[in-house]
C-alpha positions in Angstrom: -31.9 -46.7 41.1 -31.4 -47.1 44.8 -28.2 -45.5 46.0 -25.8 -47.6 47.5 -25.0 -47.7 51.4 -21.8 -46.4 52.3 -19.7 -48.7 54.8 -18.3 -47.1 57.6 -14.5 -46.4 57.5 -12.7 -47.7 60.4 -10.2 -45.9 62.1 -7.6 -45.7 64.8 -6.2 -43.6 67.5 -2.4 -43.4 67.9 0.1 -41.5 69.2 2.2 -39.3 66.9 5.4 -40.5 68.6 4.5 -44.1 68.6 7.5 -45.9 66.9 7.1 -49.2 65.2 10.7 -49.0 63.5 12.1 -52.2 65.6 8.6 -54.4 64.8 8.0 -56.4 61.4 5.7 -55.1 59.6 3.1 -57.5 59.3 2.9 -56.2 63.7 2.4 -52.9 62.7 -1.1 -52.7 62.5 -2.1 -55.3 65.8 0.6 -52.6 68.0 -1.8 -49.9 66.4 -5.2 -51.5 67.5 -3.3 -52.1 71.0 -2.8 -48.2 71.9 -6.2 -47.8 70.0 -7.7 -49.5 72.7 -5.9 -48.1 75.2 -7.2 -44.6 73.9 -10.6 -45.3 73.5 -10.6 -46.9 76.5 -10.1 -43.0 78.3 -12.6 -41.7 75.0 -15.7 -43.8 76.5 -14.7 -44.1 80.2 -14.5 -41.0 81.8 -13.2 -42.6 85.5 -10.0 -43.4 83.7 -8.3 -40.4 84.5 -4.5 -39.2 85.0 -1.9 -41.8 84.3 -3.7 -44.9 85.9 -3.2 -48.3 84.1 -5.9 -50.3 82.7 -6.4 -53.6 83.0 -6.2 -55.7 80.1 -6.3 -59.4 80.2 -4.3 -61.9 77.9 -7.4 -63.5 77.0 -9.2 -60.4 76.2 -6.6 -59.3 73.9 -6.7 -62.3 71.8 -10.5 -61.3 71.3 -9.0 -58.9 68.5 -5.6 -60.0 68.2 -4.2 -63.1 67.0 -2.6 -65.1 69.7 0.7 -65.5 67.6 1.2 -62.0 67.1 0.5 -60.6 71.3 4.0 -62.0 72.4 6.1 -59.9 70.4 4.3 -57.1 69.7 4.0 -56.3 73.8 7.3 -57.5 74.4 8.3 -54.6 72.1 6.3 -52.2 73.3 6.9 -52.6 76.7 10.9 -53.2 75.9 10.9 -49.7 73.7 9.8 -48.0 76.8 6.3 -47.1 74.5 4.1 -49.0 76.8 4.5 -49.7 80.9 2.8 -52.7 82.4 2.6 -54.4 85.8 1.8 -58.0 86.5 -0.1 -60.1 87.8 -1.2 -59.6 91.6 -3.9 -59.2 94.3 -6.3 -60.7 91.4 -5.6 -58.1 89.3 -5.2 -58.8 85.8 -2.3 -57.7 84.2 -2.8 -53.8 83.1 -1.1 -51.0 80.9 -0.8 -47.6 80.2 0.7 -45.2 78.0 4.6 -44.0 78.8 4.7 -40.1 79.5 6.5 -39.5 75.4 3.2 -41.0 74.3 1.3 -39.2 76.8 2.7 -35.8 76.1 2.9 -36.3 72.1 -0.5 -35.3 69.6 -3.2 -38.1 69.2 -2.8 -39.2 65.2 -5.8 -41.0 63.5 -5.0 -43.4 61.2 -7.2 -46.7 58.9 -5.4 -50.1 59.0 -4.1 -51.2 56.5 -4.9 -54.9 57.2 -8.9 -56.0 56.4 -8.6 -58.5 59.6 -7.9 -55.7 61.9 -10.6 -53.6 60.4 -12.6 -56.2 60.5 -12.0 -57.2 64.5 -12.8 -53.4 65.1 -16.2 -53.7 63.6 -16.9 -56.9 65.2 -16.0 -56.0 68.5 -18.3 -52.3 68.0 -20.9 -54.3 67.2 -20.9 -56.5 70.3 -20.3 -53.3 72.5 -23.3 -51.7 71.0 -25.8 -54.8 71.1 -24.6 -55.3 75.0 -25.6 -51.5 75.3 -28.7 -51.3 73.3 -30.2 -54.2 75.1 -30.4 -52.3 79.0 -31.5 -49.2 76.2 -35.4 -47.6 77.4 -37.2 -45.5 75.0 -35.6 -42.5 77.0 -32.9 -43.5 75.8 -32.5 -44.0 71.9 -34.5 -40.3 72.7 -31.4 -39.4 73.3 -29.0 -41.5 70.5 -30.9 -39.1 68.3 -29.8 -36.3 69.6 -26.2 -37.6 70.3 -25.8 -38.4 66.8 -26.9 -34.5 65.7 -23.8 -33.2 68.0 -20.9 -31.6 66.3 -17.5 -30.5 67.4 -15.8 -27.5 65.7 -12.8 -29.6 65.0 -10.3 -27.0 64.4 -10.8 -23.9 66.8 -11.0 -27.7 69.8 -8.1 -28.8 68.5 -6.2 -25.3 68.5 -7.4 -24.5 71.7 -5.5 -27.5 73.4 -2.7 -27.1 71.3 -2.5 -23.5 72.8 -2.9 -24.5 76.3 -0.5 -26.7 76.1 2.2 -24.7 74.7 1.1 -22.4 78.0 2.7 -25.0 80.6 5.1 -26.8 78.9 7.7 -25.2 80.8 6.5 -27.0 83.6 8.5 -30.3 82.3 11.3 -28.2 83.1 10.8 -28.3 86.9 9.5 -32.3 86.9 12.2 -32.5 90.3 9.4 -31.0 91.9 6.7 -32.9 93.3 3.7 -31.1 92.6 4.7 -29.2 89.7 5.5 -32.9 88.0 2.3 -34.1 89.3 0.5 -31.0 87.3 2.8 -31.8 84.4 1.5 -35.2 83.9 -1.7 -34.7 84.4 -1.7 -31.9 81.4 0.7 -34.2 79.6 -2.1 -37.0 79.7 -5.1 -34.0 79.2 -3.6 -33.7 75.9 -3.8 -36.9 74.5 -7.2 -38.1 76.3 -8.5 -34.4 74.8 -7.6 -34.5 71.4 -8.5 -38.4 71.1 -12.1 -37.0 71.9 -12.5 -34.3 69.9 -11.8 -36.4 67.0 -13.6 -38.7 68.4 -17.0 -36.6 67.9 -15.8 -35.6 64.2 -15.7 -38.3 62.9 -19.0 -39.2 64.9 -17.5 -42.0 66.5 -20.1 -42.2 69.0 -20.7 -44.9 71.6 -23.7 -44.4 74.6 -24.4 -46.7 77.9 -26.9 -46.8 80.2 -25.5 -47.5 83.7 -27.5 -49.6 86.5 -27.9 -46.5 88.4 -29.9 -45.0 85.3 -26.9 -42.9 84.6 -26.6 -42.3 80.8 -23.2 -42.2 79.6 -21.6 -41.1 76.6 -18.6 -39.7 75.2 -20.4 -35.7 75.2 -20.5 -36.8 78.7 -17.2 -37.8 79.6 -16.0 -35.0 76.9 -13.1 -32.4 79.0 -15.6 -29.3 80.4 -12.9 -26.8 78.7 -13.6 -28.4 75.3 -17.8 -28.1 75.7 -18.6 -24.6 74.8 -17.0 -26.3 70.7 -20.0 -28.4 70.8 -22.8 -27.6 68.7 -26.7 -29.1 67.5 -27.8 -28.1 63.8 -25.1 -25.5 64.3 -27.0 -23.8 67.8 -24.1 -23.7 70.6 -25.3 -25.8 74.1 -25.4 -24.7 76.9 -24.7 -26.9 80.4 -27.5 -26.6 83.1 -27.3 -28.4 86.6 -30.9 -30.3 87.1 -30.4 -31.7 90.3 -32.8 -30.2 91.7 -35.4 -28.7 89.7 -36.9 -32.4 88.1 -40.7 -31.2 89.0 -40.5 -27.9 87.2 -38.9 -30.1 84.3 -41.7 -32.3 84.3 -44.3 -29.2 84.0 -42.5 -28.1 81.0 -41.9 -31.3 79.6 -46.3 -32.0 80.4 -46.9 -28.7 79.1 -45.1 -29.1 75.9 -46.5 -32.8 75.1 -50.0 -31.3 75.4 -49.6 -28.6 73.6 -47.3 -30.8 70.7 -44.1 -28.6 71.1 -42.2 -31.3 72.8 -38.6 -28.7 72.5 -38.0 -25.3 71.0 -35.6 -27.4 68.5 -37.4 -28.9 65.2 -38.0 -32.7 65.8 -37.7 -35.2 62.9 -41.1 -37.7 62.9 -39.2 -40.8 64.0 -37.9 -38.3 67.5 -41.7 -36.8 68.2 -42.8 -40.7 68.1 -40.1 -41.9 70.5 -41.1 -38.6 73.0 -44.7 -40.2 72.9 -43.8 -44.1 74.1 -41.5 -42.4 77.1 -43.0 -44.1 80.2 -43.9 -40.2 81.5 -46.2 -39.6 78.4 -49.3 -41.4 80.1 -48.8 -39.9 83.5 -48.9 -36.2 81.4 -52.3 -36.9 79.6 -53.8 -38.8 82.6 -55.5 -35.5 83.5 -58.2 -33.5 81.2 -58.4 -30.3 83.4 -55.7 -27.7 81.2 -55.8 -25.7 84.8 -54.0 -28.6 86.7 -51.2 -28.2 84.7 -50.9 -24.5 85.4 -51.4 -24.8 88.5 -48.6 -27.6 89.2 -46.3 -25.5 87.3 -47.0 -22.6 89.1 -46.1 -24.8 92.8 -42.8 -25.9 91.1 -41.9 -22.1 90.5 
């Protein structure tokens, strides 16, 4: 008997002091997906930072939500105070952001309740991730292997910024001040975007880009530096290394591994030692017979 597939739950980030009180119910779950998206759009997009607004077009909203339902549901937001948006201008399309209560309040995940919104979530994931997978190398989906083994220690991440937030929240005392408002704000907003991520890699939410300057993006990658040392592969911490400048010696390791079938010090399922073998560097390793050209590469990287 073959066991059946699970489906994948859908979920959503909100704000803990979100208030839907003043909206008909049958809003309640499109004002959701709206902050959701405003969220994930600081999760997966790490040059979002501080209290910037994003832009958000009328026509790409009605991608996921009914055009009936947008009207009201941003005219409350924006008239509760919840949401702040500017118009129209310099052919900017009209953008939004989170108000400071949001900001400053714990990120909440919660499932809709409504199978249409659920089902607009998966829809839309599943264009995002065919758009991605399609400027995907071999390199790459290397890589989605190893993304999808990475684990956060949910708890001890999510006590951590709870503590360092309790640390400065005297700040908000002194907002009159310039800077120490400016400092304020930007923890305010660290709290939210942190949290969101953390939970975020728990529930293995994970989403991965290739950029057009062969920049591989992910949320590990745009994940707070604070929050790293939490990560964790088949329960072995990570460690961060700067490789700017030491690709050669990398690729002596890299050619001494493959020809000696190690490939990395960390066990390798089949399906990960086949991809290592079609990367476009595999060839270029195993173009040379002589075992003392290797060595001797290695040793004029060193």
């Amino acid at each position: 008997m073959t066991k059946r597939k699970r489906k994948p739950r859908v979920r959503l980030y909100s704000s803990e002091a979100l208030d839907l009180s003043g909206l008909p119910a049958k809003h309640h779950d499109y004002a959701r997906l709206f902050v959701h998206r405003l969220i994930a759009r600081r999760i997966f997009n790490r040059r979002l930072k501080g209290q910037a607004y994003i832009s958000m077009d009328s026509r790409i909203i009605r991608q996921y939500i009914p055009g009936r339902h947008v009207k009201p549901i941003l005219d409350y937001l924006v008239g509760s105070g919840q949401v702040e948006r500017t118009g129209y201008s310099k052919g900017n399309s009209t953008r939004y952001r989170l108000s400071d209560e949001l900001h400053r309040s714990r990120c909440v995940i919660c499932p809709p309740k409504s199978s249409f919104v659920a089902r607009k979530i998966k829809e839309q994931k599943e264009r995002q991730r065919k758009k991605d997978d399609a400027r995907k190398r071999p390199v790459h989906r290397h890589l989605d292997l190893w993304l999808k083994r990475v684990r956060v220690d949910e708890k001890a991440a999510m006590q951590f910024v709870s503590d360092k937030y309790s640390e400065f929240s005297w700040l908000s005392s002194l907002a009159e001040v310039p800077m120490v408002a400016l400092v304020a704000d930007r923890l305010a907003e660290d709290r939210l975007h942190a949290e969101a991520s953390i939970q975020a890699i728990a529930i293995k939410d994970f989403r991965s880009k290739p950029c057009r300057f062969g920049r591989y993006h992910t949320n590990i990658s745009c994940f707070h530096k604070v929050l790293r040392p939490f990560l964790s592969i088949d329960g072995q911490p990570l460690v961060e290394v700067d490789v700017s400048a030491c690709q050669p010696l990398c690729l002596a390791v890299l050619l001494h591994d493959i020809k000696n079938d190690i490939l990395t010090s960390v066990p390798q399922t089949d399906e990960q030692k086949q991809l290592a073998r079609t990367l476009s560097i595999f060839p270029v390793c195993c173009a040379s017979e002589e075992a003392d050209d290797t060595i001797r590469y290695q040793k004029d990287c060193e």
